[in-house]
C-alpha positions as CSV (number, residue, x, y, z in Angstrom):
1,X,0.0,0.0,0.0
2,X,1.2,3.5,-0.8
3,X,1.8,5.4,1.9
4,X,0.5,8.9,2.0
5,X,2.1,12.0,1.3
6,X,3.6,14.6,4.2
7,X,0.8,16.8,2.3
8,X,-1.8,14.6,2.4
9,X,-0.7,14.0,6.5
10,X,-0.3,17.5,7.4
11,X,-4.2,17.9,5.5
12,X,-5.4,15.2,8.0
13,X,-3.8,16.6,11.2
14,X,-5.0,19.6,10.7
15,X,-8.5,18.8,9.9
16,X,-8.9,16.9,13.3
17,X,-7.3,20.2,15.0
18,X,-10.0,22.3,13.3
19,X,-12.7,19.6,14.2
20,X,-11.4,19.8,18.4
21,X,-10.6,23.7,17.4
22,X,-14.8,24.4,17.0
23,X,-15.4,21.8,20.0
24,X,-14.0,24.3,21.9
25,X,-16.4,27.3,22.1
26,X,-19.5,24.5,21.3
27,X,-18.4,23.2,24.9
28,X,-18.4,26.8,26.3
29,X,-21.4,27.4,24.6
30,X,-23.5,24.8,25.6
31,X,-22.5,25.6,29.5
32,X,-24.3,29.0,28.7
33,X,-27.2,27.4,26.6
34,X,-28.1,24.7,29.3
35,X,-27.1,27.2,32.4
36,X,-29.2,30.1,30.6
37,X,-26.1,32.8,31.2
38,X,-24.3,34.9,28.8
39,X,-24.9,33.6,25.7
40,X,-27.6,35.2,23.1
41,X,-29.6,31.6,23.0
42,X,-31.1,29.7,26.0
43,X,-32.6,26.6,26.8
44,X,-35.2,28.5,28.9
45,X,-37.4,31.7,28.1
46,X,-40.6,32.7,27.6
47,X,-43.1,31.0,24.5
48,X,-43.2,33.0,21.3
49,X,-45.5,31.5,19.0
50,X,-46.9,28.1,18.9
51,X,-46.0,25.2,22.3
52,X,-47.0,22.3,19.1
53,X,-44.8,24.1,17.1
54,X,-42.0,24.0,19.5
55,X,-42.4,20.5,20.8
56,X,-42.2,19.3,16.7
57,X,-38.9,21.4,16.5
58,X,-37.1,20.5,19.5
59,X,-38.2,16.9,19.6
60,X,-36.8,17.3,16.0
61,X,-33.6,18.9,17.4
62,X,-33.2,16.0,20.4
63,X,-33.5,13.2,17.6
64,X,-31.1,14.2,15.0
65,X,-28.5,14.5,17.6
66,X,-29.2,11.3,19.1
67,X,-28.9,9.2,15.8
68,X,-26.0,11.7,15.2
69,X,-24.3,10.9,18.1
70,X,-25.1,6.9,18.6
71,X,-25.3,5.9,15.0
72,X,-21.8,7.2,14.0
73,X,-20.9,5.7,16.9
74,X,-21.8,1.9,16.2
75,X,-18.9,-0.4,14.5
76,X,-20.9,-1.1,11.6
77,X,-21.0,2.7,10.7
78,X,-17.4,3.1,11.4
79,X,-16.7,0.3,8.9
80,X,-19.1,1.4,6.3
81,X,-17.8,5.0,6.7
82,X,-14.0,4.3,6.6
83,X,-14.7,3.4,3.1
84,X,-15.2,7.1,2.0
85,X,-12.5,8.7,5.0
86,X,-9.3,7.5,5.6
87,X,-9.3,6.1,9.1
88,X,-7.2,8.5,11.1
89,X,-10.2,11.4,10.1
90,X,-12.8,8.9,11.7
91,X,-13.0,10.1,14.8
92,X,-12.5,14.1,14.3
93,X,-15.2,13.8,11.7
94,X,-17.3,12.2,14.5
95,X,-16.8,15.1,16.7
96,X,-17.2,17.7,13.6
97,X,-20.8,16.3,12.9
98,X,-21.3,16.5,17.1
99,X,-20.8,19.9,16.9
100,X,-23.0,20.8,14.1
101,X,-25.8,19.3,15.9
102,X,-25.0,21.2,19.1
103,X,-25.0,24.7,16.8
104,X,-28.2,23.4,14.9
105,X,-30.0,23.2,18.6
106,X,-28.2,26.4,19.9
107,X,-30.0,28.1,16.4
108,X,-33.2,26.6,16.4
109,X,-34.2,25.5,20.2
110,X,-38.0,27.2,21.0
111,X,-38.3,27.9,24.5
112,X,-41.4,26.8,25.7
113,X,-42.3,28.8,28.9
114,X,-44.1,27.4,31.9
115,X,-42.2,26.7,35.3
116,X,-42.6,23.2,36.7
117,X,-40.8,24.4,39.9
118,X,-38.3,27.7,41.3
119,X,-36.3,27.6,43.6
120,X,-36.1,30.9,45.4
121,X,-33.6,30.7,47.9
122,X,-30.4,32.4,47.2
123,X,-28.5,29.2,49.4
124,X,-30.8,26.9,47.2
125,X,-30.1,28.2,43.9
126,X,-26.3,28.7,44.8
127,X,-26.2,25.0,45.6
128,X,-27.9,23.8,42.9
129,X,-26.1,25.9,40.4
130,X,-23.0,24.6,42.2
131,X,-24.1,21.5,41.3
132,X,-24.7,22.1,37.8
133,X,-20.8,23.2,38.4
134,X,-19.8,20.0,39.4
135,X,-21.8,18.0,36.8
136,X,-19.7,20.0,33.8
137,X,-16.3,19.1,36.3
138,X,-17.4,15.5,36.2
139,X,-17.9,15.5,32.1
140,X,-14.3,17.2,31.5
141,X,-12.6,15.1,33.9
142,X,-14.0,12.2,32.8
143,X,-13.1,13.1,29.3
144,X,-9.3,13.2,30.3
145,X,-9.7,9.9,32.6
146,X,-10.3,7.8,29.0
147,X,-8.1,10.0,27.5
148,X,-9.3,13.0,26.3
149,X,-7.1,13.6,23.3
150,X,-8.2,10.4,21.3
151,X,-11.9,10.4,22.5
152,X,-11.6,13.6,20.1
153,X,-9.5,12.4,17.5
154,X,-6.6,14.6,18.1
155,X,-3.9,11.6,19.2
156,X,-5.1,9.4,15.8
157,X,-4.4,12.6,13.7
158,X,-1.2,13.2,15.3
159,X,-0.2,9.4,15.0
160,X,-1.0,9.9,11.3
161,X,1.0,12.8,10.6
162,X,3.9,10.7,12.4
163,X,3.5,7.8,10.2
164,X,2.6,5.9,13.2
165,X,0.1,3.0,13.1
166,X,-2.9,4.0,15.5
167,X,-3.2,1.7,18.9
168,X,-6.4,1.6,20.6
169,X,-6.1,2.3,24.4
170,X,-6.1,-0.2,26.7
171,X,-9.4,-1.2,28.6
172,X,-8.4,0.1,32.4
173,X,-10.6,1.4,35.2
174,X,-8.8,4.7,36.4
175,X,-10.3,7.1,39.4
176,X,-14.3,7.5,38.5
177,X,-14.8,4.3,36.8
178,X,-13.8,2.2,39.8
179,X,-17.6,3.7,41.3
180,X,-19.5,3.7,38.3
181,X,-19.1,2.8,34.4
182,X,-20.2,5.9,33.0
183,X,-19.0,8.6,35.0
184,X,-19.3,11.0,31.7
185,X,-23.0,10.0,31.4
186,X,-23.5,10.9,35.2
187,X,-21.8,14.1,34.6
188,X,-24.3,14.9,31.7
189,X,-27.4,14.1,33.6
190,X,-26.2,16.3,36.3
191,X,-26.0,18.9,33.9
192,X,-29.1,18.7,32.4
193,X,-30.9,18.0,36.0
194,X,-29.6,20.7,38.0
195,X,-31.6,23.6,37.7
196,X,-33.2,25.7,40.3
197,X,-35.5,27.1,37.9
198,X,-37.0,24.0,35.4
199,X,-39.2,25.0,33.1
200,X,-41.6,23.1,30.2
201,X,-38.8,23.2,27.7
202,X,-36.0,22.5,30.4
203,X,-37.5,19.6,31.6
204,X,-38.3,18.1,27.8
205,X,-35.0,18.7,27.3
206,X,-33.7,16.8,30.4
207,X,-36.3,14.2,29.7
208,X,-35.1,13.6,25.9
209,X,-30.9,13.7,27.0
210,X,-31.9,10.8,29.5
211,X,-33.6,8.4,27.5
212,X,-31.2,8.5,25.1
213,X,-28.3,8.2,27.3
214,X,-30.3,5.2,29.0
215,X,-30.5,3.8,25.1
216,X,-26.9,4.8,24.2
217,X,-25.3,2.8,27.3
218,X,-27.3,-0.4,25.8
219,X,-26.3,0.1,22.4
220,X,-22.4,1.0,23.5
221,X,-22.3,-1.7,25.9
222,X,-23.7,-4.4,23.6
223,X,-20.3,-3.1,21.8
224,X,-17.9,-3.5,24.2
225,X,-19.2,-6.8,25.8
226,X,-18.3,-7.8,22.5
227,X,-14.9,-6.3,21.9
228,X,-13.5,-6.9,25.4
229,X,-13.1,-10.1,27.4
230,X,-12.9,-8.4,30.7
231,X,-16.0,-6.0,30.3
232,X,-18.8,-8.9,31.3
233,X,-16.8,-8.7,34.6
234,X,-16.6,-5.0,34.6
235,X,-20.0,-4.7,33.9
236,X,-21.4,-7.4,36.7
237,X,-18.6,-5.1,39.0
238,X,-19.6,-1.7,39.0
239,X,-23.2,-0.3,38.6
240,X,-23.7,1.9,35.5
241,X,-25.0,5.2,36.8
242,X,-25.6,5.1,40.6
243,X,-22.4,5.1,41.8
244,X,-20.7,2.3,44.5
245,X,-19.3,3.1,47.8
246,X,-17.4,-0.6,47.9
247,X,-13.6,-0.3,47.6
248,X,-12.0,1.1,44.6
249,X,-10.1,-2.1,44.4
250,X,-13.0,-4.7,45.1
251,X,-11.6,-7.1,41.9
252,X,-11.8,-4.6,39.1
253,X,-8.3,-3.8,38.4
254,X,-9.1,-3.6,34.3
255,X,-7.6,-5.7,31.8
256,X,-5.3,-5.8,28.6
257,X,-7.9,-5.1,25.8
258,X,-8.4,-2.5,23.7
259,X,-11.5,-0.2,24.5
260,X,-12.4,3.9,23.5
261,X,-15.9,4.3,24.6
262,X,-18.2,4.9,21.7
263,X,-19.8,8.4,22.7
């Protein structure tokens, strides 16, 4: 096989540093989006127009970023996909169409009015926005615990460009995932549940996010049960979302496969 040019390298590295390049201010925008602060578009605000109209659009919105975001995900994309891509770009171009989803929501989201609860103590919203905080802490640093660099495509890109053959990481359980399997997931649904004012189109929001996490986590698992001898173990280990108290050590201690989660 030919190998590729130092053009046709240096073309690939820096396509997966644009793609983490625009994840950037997504990520920052979507703390103000969700968290309704400094940003010109919010999750939350008062109903203009029609509440059928805005339940099609962001039911609409919710869906194309779940296929999005699970679909590209599944091995049997991956392979079909590859066919068009070379390999290295796999993974940026998953987090490229990620963040055109996230900017399609951003644009078109219709608030939808209507409180379903306010909190309006100062020490209550301060704690619950502290939480909300946290939840976006939890999400980075789990990020970085997997590795953050490949779960965004940067380290395949930069292999590339080195002429280096990609290795998938090895299937370990650092920090977080001792207490629970999905520690990024239970960052996001702290996210999306900690508001001290929840409104109609807050809480079909929150609603939507956690079915499809609760569907993604089948779909990704299925994968991985597959792909790795010691994630039966794992799984029948550690819970999934609520997370265990029982010694960080209790018999998971990982093993030699290859594993990148799949969202």
């Amino acid at each position: 096989m030919k190998s590729p040019s130092p053009f046709s390298r240096f073309a690939i590295l820096a396509y997966g540093v644009a793609c983490y390049a625009l994840f950037l201010p997504v990520f920052l925008y979507a703390i103000g989006f969700i968290g309704n602060v400094f940003v010109p578009t919010r999750l939350d605000a008062p109903l203009e127009g029609s509440l059928r109209a805005a339940l099609v659009t962001n039911g609409l919105l919710l869906a194309l970023f779940a296929i999005q975001h699970s679909g590209m995900a599944r091995p049997t994309f991956k392979r079909w996909w590859t066919r068009f891509i070379p390999e290295p770009m796999e993974r940026s171009t998953y987090v490229l169409f990620s963040n055109l989803a996230m900017i399609l929501m951003f644009c078109f989201w219709k608030p939808m009015g209507g409180v379903i609860w306010n909190v309006e103590s100062s020490l209550g919203r301060t704690a619950i926005y502290s939480l909300f905080g946290m939840g976006w802490a939890i999400v980075f640093y789990a990020t970085c615990l997997i590795n953050h660099f490949d779960l965004f495509g940067l380290r395949q890109v930069w292999l590339h460009f080195q002429g280096k053959p990609y290795q998938a990481l090895e299937f370990r359980v650092p920090s977080l995932y001792r207490y629970v399997r999905h520690p990024l997931y239970v960052g996001w649904l702290t996210v999306i549940w900690a508001a001290p004012t929840m409104t109609l189109a807050h809480l079909f929001f929150a609603l939507g996010t956690t079915a499809y996490i609760l569907v993604a986590i089948q779909l990704e698992e299925r994968n991985l049960v597959d792909l790795l001898p010691g994630y039966a173990e794992y799984r029948r280990r550690v819970p999934m979302l609520v997370p265990s108290w029982a010694p960080p050590n209790d018999g998971v201690t990982g093993s030699p496969a290859e594993s990148r989660p799949s969202s």
